[in-house]
N, CA, C, O and CB atoms as a CASP TS submission, in Angstrom:
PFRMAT TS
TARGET T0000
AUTHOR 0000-0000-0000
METHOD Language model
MODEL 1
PARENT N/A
ATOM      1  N   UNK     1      30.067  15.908 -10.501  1.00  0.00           N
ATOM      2  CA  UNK     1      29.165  15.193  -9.599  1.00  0.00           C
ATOM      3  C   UNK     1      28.033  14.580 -10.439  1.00  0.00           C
ATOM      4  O   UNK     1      27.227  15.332 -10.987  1.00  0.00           O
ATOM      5  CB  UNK     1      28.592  16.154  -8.483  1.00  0.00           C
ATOM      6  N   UNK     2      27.916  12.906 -10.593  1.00  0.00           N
ATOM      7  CA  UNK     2      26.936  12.744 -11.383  1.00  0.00           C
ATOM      8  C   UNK     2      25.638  12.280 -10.482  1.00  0.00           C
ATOM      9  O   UNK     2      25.848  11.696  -9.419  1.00  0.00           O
ATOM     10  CB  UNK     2      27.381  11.790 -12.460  1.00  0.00           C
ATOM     11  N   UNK     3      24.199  12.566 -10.950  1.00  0.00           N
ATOM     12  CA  UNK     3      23.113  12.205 -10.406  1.00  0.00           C
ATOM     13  C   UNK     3      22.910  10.903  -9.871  1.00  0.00           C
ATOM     14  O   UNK     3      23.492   9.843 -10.103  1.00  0.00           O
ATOM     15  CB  UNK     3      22.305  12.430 -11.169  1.00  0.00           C
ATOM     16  N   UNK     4      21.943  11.199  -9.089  1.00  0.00           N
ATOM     17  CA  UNK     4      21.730   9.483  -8.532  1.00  0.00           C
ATOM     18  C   UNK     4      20.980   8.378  -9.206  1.00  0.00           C
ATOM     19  O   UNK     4      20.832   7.176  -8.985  1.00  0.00           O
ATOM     20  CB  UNK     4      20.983   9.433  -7.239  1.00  0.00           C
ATOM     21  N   UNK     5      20.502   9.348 -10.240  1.00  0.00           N
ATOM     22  CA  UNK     5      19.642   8.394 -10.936  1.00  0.00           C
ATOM     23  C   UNK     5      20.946   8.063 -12.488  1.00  0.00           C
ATOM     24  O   UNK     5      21.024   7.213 -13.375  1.00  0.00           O
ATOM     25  CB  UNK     5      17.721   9.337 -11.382  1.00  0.00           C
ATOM     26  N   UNK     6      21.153   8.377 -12.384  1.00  0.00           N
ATOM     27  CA  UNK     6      22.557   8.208 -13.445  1.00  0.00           C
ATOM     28  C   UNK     6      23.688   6.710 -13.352  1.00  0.00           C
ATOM     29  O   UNK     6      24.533   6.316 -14.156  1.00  0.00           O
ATOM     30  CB  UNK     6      23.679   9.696 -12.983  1.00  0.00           C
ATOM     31  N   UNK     7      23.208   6.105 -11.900  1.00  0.00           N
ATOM     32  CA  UNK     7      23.653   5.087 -10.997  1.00  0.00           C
ATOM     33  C   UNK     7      22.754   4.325 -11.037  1.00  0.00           C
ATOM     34  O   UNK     7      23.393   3.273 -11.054  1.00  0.00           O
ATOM     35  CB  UNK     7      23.966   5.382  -9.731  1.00  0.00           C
ATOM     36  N   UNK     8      21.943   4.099 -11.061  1.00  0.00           N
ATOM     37  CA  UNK     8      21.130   3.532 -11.002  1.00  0.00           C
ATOM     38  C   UNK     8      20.735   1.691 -12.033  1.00  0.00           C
ATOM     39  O   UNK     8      20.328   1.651 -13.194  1.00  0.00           O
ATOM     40  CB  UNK     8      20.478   4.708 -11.153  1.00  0.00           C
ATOM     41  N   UNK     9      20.943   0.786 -11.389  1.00  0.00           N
ATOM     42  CA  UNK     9      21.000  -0.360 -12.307  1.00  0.00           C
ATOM     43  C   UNK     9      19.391  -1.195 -12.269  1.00  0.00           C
ATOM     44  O   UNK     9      18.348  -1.010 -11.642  1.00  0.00           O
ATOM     45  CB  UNK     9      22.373  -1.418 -11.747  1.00  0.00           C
ATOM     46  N   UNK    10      19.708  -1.866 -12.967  1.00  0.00           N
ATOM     47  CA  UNK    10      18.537  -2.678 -13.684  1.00  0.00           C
ATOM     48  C   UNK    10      17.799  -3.132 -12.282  1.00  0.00           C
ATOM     49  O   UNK    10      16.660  -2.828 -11.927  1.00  0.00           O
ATOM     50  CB  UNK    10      19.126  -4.160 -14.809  1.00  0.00           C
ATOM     51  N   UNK    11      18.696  -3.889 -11.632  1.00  0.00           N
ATOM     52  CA  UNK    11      18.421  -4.821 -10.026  1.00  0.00           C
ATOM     53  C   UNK    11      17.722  -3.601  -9.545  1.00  0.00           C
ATOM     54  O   UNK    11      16.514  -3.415  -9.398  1.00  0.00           O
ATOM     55  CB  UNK    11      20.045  -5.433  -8.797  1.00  0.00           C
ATOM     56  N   UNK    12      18.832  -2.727  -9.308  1.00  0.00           N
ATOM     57  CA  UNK    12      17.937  -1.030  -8.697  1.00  0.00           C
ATOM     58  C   UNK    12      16.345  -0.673  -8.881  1.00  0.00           C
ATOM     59  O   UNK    12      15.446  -0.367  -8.097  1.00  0.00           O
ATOM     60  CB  UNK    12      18.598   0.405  -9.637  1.00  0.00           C
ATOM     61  N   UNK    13      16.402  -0.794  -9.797  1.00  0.00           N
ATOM     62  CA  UNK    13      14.990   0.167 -10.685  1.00  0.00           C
ATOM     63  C   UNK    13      14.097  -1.521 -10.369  1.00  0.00           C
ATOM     64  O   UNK    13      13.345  -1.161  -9.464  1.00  0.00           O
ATOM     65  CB  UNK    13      15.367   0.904 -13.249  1.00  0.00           C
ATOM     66  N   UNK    14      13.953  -2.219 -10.470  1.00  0.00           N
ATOM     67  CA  UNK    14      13.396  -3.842 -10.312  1.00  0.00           C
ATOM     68  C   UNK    14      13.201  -3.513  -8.537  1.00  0.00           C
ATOM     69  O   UNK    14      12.055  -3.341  -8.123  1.00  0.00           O
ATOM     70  CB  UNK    14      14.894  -5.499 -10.891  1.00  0.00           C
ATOM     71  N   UNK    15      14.346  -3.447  -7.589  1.00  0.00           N
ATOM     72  CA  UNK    15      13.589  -3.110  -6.237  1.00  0.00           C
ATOM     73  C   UNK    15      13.279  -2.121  -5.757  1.00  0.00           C
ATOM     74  O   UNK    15      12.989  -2.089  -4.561  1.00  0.00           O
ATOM     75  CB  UNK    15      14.011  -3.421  -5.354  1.00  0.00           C
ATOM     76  N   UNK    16      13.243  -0.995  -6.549  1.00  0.00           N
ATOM     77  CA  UNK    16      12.405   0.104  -6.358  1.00  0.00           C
ATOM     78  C   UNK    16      10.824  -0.257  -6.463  1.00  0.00           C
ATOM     79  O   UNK    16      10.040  -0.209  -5.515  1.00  0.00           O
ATOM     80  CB  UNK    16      12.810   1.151  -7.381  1.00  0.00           C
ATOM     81  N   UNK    17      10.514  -0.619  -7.763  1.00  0.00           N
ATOM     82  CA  UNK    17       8.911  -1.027  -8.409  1.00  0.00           C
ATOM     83  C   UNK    17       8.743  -2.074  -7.454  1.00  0.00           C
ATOM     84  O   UNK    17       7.626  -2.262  -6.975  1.00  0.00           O
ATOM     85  CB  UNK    17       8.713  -1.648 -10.231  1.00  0.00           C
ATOM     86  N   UNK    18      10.003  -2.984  -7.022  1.00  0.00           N
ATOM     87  CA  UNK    18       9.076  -4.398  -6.294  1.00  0.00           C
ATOM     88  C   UNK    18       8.428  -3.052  -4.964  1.00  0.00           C
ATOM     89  O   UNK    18       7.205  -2.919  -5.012  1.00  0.00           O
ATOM     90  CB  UNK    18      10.567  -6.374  -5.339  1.00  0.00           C
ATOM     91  N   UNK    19       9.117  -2.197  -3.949  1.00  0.00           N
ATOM     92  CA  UNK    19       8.896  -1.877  -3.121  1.00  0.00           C
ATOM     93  C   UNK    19       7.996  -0.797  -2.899  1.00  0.00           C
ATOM     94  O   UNK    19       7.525  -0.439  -1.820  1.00  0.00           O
ATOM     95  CB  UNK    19       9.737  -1.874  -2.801  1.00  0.00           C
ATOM     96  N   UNK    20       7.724  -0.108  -4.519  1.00  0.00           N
ATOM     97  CA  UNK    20       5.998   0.360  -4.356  1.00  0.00           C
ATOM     98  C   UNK    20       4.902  -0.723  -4.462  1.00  0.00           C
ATOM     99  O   UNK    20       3.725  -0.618  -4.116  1.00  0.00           O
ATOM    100  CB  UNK    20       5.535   1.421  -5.595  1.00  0.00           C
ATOM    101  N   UNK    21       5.525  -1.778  -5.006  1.00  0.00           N
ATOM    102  CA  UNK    21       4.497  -2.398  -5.054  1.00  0.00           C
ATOM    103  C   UNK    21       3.880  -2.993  -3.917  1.00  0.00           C
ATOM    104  O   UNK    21       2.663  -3.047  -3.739  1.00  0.00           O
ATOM    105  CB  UNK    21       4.674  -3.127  -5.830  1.00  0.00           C
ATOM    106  N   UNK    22       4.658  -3.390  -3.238  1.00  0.00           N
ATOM    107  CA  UNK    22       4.603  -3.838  -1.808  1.00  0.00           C
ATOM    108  C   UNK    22       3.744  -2.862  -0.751  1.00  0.00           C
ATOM    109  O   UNK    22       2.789  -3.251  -0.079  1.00  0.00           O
ATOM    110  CB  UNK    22       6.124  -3.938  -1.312  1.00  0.00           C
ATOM    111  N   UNK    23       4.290  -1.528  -0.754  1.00  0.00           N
ATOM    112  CA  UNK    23       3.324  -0.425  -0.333  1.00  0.00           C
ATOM    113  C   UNK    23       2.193  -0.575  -0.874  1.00  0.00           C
ATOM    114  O   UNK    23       1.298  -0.885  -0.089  1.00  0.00           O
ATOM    115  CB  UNK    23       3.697   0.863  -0.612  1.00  0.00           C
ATOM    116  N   UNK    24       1.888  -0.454  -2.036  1.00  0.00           N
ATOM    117  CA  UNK    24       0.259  -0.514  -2.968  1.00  0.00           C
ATOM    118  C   UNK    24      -0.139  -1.474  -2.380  1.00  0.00           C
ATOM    119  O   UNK    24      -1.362  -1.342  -2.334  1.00  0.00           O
ATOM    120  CB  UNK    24       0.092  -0.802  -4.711  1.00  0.00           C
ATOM    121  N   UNK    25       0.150  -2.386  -1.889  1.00  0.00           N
ATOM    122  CA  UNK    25      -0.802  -4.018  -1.661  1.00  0.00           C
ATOM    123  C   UNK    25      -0.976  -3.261   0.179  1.00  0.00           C
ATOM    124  O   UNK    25      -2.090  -3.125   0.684  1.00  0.00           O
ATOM    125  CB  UNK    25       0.600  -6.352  -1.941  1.00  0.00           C
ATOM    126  N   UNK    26       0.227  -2.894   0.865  1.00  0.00           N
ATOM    127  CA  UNK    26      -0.321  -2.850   1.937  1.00  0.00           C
ATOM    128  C   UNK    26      -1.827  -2.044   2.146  1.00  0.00           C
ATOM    129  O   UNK    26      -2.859  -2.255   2.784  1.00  0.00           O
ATOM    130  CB  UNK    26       0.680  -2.387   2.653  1.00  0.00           C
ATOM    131  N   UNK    27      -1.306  -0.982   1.205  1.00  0.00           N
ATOM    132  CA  UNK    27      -2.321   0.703   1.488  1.00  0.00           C
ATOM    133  C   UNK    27      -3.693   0.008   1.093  1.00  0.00           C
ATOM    134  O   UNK    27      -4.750   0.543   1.427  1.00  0.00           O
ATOM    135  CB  UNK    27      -1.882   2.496   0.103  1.00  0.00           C
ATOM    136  N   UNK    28      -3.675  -1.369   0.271  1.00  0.00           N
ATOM    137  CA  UNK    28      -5.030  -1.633  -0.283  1.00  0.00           C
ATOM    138  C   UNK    28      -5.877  -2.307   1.184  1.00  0.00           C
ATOM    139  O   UNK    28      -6.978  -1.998   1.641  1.00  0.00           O
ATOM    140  CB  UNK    28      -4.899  -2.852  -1.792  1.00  0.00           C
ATOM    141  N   UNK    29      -4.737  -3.459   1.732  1.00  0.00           N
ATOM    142  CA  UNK    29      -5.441  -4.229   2.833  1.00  0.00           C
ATOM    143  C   UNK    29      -5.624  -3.627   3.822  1.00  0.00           C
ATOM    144  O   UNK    29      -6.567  -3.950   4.544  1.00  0.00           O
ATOM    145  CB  UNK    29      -4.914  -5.279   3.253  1.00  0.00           C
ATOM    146  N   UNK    30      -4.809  -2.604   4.151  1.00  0.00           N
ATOM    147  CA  UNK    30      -5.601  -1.550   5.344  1.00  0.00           C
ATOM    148  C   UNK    30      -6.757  -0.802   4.842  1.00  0.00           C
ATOM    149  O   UNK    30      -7.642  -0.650   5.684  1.00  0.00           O
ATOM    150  CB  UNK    30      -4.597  -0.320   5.929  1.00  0.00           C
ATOM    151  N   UNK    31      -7.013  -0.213   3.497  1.00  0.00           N
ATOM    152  CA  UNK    31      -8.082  -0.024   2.839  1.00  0.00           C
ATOM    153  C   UNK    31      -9.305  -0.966   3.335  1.00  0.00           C
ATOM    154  O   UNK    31     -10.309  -0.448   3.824  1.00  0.00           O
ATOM    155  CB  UNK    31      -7.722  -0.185   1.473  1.00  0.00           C
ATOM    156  N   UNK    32      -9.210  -2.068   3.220  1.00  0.00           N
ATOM    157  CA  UNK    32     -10.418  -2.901   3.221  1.00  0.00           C
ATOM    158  C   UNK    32     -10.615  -3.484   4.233  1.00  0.00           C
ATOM    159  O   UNK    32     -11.506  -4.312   4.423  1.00  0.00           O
ATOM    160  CB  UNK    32     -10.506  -3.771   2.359  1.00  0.00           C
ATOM    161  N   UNK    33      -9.701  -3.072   5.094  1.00  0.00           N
ATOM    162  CA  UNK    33      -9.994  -3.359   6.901  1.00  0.00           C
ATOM    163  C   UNK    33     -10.190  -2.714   7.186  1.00  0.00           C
ATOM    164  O   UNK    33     -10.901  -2.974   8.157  1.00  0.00           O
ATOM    165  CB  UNK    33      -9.327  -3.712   7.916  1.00  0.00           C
ATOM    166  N   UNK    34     -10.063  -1.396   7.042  1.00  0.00           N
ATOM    167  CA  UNK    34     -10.883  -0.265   7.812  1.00  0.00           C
ATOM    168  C   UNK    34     -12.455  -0.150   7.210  1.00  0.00           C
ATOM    169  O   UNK    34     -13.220   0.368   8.024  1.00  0.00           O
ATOM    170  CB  UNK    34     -10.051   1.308   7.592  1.00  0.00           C
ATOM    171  N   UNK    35     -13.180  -0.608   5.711  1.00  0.00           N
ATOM    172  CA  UNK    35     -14.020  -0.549   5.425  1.00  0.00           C
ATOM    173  C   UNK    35     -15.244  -1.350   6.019  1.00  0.00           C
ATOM    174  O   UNK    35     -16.413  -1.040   6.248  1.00  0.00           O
ATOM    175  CB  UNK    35     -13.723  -0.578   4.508  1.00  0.00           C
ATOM    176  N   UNK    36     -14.581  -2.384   6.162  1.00  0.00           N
ATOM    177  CA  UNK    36     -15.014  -4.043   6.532  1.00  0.00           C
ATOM    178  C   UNK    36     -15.310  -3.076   7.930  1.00  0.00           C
ATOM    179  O   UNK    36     -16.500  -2.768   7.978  1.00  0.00           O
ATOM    180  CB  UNK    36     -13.541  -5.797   6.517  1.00  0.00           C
ATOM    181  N   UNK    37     -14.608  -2.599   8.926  1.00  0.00           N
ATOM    182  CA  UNK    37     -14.758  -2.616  10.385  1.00  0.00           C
ATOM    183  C   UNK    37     -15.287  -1.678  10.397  1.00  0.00           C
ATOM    184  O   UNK    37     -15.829  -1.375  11.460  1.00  0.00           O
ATOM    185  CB  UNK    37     -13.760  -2.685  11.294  1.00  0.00           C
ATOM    186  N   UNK    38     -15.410  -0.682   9.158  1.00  0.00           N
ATOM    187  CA  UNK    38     -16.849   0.562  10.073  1.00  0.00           C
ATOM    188  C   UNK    38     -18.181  -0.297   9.396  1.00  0.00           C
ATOM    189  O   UNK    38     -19.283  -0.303   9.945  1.00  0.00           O
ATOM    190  CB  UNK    38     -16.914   3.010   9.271  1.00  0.00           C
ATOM    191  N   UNK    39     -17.981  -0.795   8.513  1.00  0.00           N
ATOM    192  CA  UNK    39     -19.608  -1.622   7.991  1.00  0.00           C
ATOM    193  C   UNK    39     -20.271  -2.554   9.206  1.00  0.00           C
ATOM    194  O   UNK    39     -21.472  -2.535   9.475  1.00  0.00           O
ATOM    195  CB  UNK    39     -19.305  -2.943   6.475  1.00  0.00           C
ATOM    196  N   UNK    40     -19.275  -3.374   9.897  1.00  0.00           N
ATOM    197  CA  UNK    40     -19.452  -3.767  10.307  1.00  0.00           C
ATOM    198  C   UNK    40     -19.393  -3.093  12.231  1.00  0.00           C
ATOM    199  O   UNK    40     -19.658  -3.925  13.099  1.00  0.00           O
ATOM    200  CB  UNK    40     -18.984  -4.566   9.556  1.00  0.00           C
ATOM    201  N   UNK    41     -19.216  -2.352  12.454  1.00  0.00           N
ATOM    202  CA  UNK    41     -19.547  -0.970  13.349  1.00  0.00           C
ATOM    203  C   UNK    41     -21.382  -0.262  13.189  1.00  0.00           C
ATOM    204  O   UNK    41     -22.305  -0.180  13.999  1.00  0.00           O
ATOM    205  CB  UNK    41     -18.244   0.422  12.602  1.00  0.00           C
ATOM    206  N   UNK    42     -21.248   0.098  11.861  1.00  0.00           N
ATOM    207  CA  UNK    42     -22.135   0.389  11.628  1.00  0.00           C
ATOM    208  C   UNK    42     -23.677  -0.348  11.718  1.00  0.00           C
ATOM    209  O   UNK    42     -24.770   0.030  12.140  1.00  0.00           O
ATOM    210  CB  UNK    42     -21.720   0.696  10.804  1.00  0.00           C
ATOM    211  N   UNK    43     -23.117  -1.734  11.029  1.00  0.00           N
ATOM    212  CA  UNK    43     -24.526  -2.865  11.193  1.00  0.00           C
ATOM    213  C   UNK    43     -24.714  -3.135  13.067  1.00  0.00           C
ATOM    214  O   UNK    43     -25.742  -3.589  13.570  1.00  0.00           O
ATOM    215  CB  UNK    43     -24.015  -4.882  10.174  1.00  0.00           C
ATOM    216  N   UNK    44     -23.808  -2.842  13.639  1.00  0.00           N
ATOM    217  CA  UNK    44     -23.978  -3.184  15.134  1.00  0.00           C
ATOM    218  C   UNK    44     -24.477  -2.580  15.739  1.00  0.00           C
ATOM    219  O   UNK    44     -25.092  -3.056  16.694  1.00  0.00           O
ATOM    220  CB  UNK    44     -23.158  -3.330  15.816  1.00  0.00           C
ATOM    221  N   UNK    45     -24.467  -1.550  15.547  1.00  0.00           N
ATOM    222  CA  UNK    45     -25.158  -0.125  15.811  1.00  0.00           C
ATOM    223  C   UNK    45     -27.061  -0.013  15.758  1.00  0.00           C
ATOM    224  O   UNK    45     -27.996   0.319  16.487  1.00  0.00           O
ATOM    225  CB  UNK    45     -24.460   0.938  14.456  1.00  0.00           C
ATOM    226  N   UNK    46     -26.866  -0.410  14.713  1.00  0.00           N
ATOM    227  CA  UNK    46     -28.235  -0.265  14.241  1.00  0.00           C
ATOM    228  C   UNK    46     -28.885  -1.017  14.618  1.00  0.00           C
ATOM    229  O   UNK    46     -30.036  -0.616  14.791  1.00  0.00           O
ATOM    230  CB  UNK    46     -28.486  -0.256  13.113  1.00  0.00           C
ATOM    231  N   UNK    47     -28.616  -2.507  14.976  1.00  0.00           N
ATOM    232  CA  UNK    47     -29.652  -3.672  15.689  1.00  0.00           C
ATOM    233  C   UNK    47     -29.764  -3.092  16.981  1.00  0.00           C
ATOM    234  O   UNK    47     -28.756  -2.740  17.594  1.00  0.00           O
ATOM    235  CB  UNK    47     -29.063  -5.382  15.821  1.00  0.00           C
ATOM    236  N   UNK    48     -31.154  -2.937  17.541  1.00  0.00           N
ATOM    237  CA  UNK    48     -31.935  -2.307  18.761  1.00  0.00           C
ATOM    238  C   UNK    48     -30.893  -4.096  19.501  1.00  0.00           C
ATOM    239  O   UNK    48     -30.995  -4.425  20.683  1.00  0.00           O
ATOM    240  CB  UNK    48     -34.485  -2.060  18.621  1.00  0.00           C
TER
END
């Protein structure tokens, strides 16, 4: 029985990295929409 990574081709390993990468970009823009919307929560708040 050989491993799965033993299978594994060039194209393979290329859409693996494309598809963290793709995650990393999402996890960033929800990152900076949730920052953006409590700052901006926050500044709303505070004007009487």
């Amino acid at each position: 029985m050989s491993s799965f990574m033993s299978n594994l081709t060039l194209h393979d390993l290329t859409m693996i990295v494309a598809g963290v990468g793709v995650f990393g970009v999402l996890l960033i823009v929800v990152g900076v929409l949730g920052v953006r919307r409590s700052r901006a929560a926050r500044r709303g708040s505070i004007t009487p």
